[in-house]
C-alpha positions as CSV (number, residue, x, y, z in Angstrom):
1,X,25.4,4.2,7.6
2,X,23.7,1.7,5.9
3,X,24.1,-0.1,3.0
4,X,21.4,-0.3,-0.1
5,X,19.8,-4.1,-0.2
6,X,20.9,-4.2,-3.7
7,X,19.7,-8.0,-3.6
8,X,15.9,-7.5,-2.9
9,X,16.5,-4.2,-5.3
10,X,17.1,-6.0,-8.2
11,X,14.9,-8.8,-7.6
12,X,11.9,-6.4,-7.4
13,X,13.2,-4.8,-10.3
14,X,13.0,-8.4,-12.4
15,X,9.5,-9.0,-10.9
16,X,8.5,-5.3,-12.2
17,X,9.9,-5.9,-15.6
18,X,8.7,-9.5,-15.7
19,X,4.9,-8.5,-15.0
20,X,4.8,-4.9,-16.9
21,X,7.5,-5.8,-20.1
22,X,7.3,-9.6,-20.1
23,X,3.6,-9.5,-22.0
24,X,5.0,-7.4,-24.8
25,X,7.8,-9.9,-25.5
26,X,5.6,-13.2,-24.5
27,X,2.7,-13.0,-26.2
28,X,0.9,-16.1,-25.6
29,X,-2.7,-15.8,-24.2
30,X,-3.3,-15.7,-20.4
31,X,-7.1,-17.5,-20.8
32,X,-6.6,-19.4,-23.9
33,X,-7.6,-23.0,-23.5
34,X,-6.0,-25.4,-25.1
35,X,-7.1,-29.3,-24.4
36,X,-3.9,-30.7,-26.2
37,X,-1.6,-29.1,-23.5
38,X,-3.1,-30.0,-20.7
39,X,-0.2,-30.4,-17.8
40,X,2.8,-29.6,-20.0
41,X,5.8,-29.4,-18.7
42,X,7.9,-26.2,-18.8
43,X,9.4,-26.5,-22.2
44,X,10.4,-23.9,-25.2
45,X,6.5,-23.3,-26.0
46,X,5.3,-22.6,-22.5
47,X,8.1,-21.9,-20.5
48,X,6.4,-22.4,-16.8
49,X,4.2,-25.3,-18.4
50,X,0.4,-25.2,-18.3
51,X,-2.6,-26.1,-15.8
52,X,-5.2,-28.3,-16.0
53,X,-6.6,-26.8,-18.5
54,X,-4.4,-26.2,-20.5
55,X,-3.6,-22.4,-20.2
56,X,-0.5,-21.2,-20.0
57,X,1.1,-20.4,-16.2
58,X,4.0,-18.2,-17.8
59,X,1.0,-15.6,-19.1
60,X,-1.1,-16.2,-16.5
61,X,1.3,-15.1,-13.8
62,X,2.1,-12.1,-15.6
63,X,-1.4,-10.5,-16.0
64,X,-1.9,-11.7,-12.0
65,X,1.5,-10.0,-11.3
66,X,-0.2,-6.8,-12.7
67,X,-3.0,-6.8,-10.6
68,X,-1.1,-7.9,-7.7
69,X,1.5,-5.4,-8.2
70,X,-1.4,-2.4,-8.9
71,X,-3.9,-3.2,-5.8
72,X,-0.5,-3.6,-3.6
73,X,1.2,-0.1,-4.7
74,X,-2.4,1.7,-4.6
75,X,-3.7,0.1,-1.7
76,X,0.1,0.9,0.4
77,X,-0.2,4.5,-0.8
78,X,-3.9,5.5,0.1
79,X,-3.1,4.0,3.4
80,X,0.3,5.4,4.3
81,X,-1.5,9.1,3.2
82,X,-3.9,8.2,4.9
83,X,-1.8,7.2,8.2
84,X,0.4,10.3,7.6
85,X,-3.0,13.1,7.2
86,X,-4.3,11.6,10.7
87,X,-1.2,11.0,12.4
88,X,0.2,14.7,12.0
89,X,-4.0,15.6,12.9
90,X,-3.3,14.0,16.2
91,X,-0.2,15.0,17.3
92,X,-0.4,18.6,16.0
93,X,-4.1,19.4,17.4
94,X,-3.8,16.8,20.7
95,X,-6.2,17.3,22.8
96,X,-9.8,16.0,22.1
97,X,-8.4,15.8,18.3
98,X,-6.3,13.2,19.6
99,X,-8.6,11.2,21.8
100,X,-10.9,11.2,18.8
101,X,-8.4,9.5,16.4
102,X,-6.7,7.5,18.9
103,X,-10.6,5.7,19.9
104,X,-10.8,5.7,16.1
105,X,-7.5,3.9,15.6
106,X,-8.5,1.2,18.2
107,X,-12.0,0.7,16.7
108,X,-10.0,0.0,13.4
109,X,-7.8,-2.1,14.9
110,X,-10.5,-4.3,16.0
111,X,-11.9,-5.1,12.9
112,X,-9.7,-8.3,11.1
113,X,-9.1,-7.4,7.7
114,X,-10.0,-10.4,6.0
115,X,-13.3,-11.2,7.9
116,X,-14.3,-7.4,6.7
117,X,-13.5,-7.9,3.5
118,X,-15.7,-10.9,3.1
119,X,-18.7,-8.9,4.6
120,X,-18.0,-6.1,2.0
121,X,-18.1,-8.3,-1.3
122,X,-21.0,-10.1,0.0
123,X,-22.7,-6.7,-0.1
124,X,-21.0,-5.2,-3.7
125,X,-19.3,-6.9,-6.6
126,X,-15.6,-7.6,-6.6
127,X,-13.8,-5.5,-8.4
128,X,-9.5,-4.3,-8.0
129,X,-10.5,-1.0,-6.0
130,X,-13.1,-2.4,-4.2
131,X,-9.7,-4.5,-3.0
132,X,-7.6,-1.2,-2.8
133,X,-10.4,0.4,-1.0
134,X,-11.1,-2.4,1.7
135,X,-7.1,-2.4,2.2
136,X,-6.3,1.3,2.5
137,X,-8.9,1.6,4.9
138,X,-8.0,-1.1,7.5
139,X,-4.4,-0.3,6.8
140,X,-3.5,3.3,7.8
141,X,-3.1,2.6,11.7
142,X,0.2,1.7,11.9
143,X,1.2,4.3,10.0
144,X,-0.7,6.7,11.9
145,X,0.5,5.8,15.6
146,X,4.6,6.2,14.4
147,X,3.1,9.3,12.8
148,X,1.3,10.7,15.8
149,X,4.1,9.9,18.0
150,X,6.7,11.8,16.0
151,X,4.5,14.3,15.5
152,X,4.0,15.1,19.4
153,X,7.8,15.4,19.7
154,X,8.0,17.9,17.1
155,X,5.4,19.6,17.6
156,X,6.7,20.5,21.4
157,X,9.7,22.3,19.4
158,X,10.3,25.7,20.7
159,X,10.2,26.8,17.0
160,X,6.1,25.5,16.1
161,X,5.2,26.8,19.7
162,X,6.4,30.3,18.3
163,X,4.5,29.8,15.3
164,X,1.8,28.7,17.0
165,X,2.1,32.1,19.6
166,X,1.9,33.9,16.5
167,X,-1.4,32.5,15.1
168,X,0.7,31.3,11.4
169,X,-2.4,29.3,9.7
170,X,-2.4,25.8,11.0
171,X,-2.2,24.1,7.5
172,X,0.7,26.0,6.7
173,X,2.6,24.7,9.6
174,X,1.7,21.3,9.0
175,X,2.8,20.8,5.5
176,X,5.8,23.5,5.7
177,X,7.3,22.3,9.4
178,X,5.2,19.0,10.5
179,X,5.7,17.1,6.6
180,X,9.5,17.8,5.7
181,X,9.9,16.6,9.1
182,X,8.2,13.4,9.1
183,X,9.0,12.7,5.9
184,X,12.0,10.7,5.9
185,X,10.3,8.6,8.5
186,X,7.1,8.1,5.9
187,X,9.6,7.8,3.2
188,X,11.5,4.8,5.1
């Protein structure tokens, strides 16, 4: 069995509390300027120091931290669903389903990330879910080939090809047999 990562545990927990309860406590501006502070070193007033013009790095990091932390969690969400929804598709339907999302999963995959992206903002304004968007969408394969592949085994289970034989709606199979199933494997 293994063992919790109490380590990287608690050090996410710090970062979480540092980004989402550190502003309360610390309430110095993020994108005050301030030309008399220009390059501080860390000290009791501005405990990571300031940049080059003069804002302090302590506040600054925090508000990042939140959008950081948001587009990461959102973005790692909408894609894992994402992943999960297509995957059990695949595996569950096979067939021409499965050629579909498999040509699909390849076509993403051929796309870099970054370079799409790019053509994206140049097209719209930046904004945090254009970000979460752009992210979920080119980051649901992975996901969805461990999903697909699970999916196959189980759903070559004597008990789904009964329930299959006996015509049980498909949507109730995949979230009452398919999803409990694969779900400590999308929880992991």
């Amino acid at each position: 069995m293994k063992r919790f990562p109490w380590v990287s545990t608690t050090f996410l927990v710090l970062i979480v509390l540092f980004v989402w309860i550190g502003p309360f406590l610390y309430t110095s501006s993020a994108y005050a300027l301030n030309p008399s502070a220009i390059l501080v070193a860390p000290n009791s007033d501005y405990f990571f120091g300031t940049d080059r013009l003069g804002r302090d790095v302590c506040a600054r990091l925090m508000l990042g931290g939140q959008t950081s932390l948001i587009v990461g969690l959102l973005s790692a969400m909408i894609a894992s669903f994402l992943g999960l929804m297509i995957g059990i598709s695949a595996g569950f339907f096979q067939r021409s389903v499965d050629k579909i999302i498999i040509i699909m999963i390849d076509l993403f995959l051929t796309f870099p990330t970054f370079f799409l992206l790019l053509a994206l903002i140049s097209y719209m304004s930046a904004s945090l879910w254009v970000l979460v968007f752009i992210i979920s969408i080119t980051g649901w394969m992975g996901m969805a080939r461990l999903i697909r592949s699970e999916s196959f085994a189980i759903s070559n289970a004597p008990f789904i090809k009964i329930l299959k034989l006996s015509e049980v709606n498909s949507f109730k199979i995949i979230f009452k047999y398919f999803a409990p199933l694969l779900a400590p494997l999308f929880f992991y």
